[in-house]
C-alpha positions as CSV (number, residue, x, y, z in Angstrom):
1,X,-24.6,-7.4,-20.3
2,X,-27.6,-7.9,-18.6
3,X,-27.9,-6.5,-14.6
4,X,-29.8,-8.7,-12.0
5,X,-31.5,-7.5,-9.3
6,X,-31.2,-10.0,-6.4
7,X,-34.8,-11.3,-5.6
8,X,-36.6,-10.7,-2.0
9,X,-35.4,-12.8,0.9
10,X,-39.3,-14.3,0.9
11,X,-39.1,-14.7,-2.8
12,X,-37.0,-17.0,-3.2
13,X,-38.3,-20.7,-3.3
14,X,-40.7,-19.1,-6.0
15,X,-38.1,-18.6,-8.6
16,X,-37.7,-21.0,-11.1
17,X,-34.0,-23.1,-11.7
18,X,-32.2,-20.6,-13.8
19,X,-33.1,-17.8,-11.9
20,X,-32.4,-19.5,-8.3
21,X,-29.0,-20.4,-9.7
22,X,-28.3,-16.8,-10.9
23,X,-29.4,-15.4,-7.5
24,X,-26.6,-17.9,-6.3
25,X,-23.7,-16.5,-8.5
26,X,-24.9,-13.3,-7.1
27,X,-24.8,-14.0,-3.8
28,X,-21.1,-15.4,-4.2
29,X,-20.1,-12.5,-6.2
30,X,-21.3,-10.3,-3.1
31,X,-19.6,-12.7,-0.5
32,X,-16.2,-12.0,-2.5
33,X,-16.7,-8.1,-2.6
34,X,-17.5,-7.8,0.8
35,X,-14.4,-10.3,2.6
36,X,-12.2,-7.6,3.3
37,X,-15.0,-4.9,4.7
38,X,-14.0,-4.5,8.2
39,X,-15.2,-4.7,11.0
40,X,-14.7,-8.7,9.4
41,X,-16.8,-10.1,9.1
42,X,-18.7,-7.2,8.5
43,X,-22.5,-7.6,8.7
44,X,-23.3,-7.1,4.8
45,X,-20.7,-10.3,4.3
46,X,-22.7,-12.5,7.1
47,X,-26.1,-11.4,4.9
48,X,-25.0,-12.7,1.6
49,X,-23.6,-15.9,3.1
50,X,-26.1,-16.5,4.6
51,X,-28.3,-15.8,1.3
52,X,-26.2,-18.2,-0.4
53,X,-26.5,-20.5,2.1
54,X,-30.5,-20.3,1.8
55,X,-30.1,-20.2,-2.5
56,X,-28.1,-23.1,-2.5
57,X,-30.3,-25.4,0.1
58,X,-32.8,-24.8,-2.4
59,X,-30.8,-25.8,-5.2
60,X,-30.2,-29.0,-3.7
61,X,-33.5,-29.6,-2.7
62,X,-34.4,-29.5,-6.8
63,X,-31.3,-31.3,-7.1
64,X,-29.4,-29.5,-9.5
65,X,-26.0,-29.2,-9.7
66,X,-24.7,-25.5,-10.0
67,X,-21.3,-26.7,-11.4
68,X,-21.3,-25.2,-15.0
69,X,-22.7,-21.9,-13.2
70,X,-19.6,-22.1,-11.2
71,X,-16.7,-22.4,-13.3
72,X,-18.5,-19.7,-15.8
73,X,-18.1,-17.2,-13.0
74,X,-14.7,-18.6,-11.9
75,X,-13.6,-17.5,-15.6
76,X,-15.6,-14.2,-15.5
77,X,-14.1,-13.1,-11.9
78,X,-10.8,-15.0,-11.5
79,X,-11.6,-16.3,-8.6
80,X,-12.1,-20.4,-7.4
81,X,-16.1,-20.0,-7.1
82,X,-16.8,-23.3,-6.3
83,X,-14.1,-23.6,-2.9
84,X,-16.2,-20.4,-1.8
85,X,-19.2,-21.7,-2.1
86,X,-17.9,-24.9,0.0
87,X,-16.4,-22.2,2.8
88,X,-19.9,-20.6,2.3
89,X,-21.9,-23.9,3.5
90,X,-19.5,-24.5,6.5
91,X,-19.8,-20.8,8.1
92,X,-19.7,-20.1,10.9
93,X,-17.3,-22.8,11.5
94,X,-15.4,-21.6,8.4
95,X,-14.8,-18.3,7.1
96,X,-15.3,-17.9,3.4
97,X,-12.2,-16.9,1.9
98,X,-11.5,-15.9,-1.8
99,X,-8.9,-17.7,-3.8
100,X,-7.4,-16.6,-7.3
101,X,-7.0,-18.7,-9.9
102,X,-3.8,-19.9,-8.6
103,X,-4.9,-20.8,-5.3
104,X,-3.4,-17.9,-2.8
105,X,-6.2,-16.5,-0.5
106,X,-6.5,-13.3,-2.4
107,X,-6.6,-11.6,1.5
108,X,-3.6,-13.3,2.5
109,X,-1.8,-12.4,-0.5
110,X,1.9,-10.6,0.3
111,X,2.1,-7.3,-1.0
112,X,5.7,-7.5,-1.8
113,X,6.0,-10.8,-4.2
114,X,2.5,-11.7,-4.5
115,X,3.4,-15.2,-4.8
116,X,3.0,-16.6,-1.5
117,X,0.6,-16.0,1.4
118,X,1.6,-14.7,5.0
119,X,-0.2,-15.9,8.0
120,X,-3.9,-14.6,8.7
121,X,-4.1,-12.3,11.6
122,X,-0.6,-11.4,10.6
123,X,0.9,-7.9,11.9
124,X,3.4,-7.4,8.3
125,X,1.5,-8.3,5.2
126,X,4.6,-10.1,3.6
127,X,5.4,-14.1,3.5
128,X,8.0,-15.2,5.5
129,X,10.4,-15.8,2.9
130,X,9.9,-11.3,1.7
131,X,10.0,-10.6,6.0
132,X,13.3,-12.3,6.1
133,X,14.8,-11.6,2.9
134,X,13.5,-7.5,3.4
135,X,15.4,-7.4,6.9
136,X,18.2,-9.1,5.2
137,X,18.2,-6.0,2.2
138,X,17.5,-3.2,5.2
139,X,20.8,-4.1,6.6
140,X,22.7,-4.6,3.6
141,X,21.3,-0.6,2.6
142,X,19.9,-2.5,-0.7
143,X,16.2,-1.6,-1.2
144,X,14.5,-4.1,-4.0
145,X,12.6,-3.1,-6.5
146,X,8.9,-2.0,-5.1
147,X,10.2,-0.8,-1.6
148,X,11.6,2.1,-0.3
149,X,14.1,2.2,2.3
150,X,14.2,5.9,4.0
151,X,15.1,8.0,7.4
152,X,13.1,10.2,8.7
153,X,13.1,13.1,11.6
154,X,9.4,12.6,11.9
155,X,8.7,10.2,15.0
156,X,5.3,10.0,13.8
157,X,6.7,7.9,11.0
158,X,8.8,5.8,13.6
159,X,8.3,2.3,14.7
160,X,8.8,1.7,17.7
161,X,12.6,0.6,17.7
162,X,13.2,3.6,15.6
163,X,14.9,7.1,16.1
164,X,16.1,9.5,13.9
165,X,19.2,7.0,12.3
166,X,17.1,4.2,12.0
167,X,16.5,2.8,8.4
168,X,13.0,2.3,7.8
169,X,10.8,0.3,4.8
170,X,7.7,1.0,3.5
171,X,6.0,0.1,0.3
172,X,6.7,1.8,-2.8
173,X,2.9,3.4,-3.8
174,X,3.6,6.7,-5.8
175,X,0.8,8.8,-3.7
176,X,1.4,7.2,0.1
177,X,4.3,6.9,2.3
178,X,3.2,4.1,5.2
179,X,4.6,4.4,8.5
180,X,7.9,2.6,8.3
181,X,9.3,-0.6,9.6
182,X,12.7,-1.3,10.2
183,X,14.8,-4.5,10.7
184,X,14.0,-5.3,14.0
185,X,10.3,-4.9,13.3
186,X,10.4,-7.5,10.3
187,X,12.6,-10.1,12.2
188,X,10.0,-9.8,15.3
189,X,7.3,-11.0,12.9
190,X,8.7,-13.8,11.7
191,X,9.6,-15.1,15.6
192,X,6.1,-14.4,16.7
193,X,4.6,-16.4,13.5
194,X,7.3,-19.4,14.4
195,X,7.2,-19.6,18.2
196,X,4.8,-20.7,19.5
């Protein structure tokens, strides 16, 4: 395997084809491990799209198409390179998002299934089909596989319908207990995503 330093800013238009279009694949690769940095979009995510925004003008300019470039690192990373590089053009109207090989926004992703997305900007990282079906299990006392269902005397795990009786969710990580959710939490999600 052969490592690549990205070339200077000023640089650029010097480089010849193969090396402009490996400065792009960079610059996309970058753009994808930098999405979730917070504050979003953090300042090192607006850098590399907008260095793929500048690589790829030049691209164009030479008229080459970046295609096969593309779907190699789609393969390599497992995630849609060419849709990113489309979200990458439109920015700032549109924020680049990564999407796995089987379309879900990899940032959108539920935690619980991780076959469906949930809203962006949501509060609950779960689809609406896991929020209702999860509120359903809390009050049936049936916890699924991946969750645990728990009470707890510390209010500093509470929500805030909770006390000491309520039963609470959280994931299921072997070296974190979240902050728990109960019922009414879950259900109170799912109204705010569907009134509006």
């Amino acid at each position: 395997m052969e490592i690549r330093n990205t070339t200077s800013e000023q640089g650029l238009e010097w480089l010849d084809t193969p090396e402009l279009l490996s400065q792009l694949l960079i610059g996309l690769r970058n753009v994808a491990v930098y999405e979730g940095y917070e504050p979003a979009p953090s300042d090192t995510f607006v850098k590399w799209i907008e260095f793929v925004q500048r690589v790829y003008r030049l691209l164009a300019g030479r008229s080459f198409d970046p295609t096969p470039g593309l779907q190699s690192l789609t393969a390599e990373t497992g995630w849609q390179m060419a849709p990113l590089l489309d979200e990458c053009m439109r920015w700032p109207r549109v924020s680049p998002q990564v999407r796995e090989q089987d379309d879900i926004r990899r940032m959108q992703r539920c935690w619980h299934c991780k076959q469906r997305e949930h809203p962006q900007n949501s509060v609950e990282r779960l689809c609406d089909e896991c929020l209702l079906r999860l509120a359903d299990l809390i009050t049936q006392r049936t916890p699924p596989e991946g969750i645990i269902f728990f009470r707890t005397y510390n209010a500093s795990r509470w929500c805030v319908h909770a006390n000491a009786e309520t039963v609470l969710m959280t994931c299921d990580d072997y070296d974190f207990l979240a902050d728990g959710r109960c019922e009414q939490c879950l259900r109170a999600e799912y109204n705010r995503r569907h009134i509006a």
